[in-house]
N, C-alpha and C positions, 0 to 999 in steps of 0.2 A: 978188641973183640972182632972177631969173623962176622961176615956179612950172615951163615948159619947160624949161627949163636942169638946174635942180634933176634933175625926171623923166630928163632925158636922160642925167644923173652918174648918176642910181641905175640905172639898163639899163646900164652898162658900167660896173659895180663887180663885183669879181670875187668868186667862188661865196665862197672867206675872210669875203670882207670882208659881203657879204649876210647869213652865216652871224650874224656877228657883230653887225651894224644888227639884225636879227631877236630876238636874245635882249636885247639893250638894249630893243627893243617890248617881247619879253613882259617882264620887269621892270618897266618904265615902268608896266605897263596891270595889272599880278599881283604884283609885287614886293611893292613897299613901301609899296601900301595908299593914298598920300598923294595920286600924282595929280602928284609933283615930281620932275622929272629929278635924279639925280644929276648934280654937279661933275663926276665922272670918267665919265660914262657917255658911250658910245661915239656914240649919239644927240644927246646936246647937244653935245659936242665937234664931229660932224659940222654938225651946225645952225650952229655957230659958225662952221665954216670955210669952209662956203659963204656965210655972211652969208643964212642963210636960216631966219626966228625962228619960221615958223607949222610948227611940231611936229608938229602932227595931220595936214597936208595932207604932210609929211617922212614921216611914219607911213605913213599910206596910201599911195604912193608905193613904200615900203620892202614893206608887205605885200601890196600889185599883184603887182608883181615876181617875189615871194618865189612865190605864186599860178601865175605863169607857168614860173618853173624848175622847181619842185619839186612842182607838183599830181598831176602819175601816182607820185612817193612815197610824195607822203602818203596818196593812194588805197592804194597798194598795201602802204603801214604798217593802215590804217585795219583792212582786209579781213584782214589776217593777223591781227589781234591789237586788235579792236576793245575789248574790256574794259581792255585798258592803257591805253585813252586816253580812254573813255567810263567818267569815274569820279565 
């Protein structure tokens, strides 16, 4: 799969499943320390299924996205209660 194609799967993967690519990032990036996908994680499974092996440019991709739905959220999580998140 094209790095397009790819891009184009994650803009119409539904709020679930974004939800879900998102917390397998933070994991990947905060988890486990190592820098290694888990076997079961929802990330490499996806990477696998589209036959699409570069992670980092999947990553990015996944946190674009993530940026476009949900930016006046996280703005308006940020502003209500900036010490829960700025720790």
């Amino acid at each position: 799969m094209t790095y397009g194609e790819m891009n184009n799967y994650i803009t119409h993967i539904s709020d679930n499943d974004l939800v879900a690519l998102c917390k397998s990032v933070y994991k990947f990036k905060n988890g486990n320390g190592n820098g290694v996908l888990e076997p079961t994680s929802t990330l490499k499974i996806l990477s696998e299924n589209l036959q699409f092996h570069d992670v980092r440019a999947l990553e990015y991709a996944i946190t674009e996205e993530a940026h476009k739905r949900y930016g006046q959220i996280v703005l308006l999580l940020m502003k209500d209660a900036p010490a829960h998140y700025l720790k």
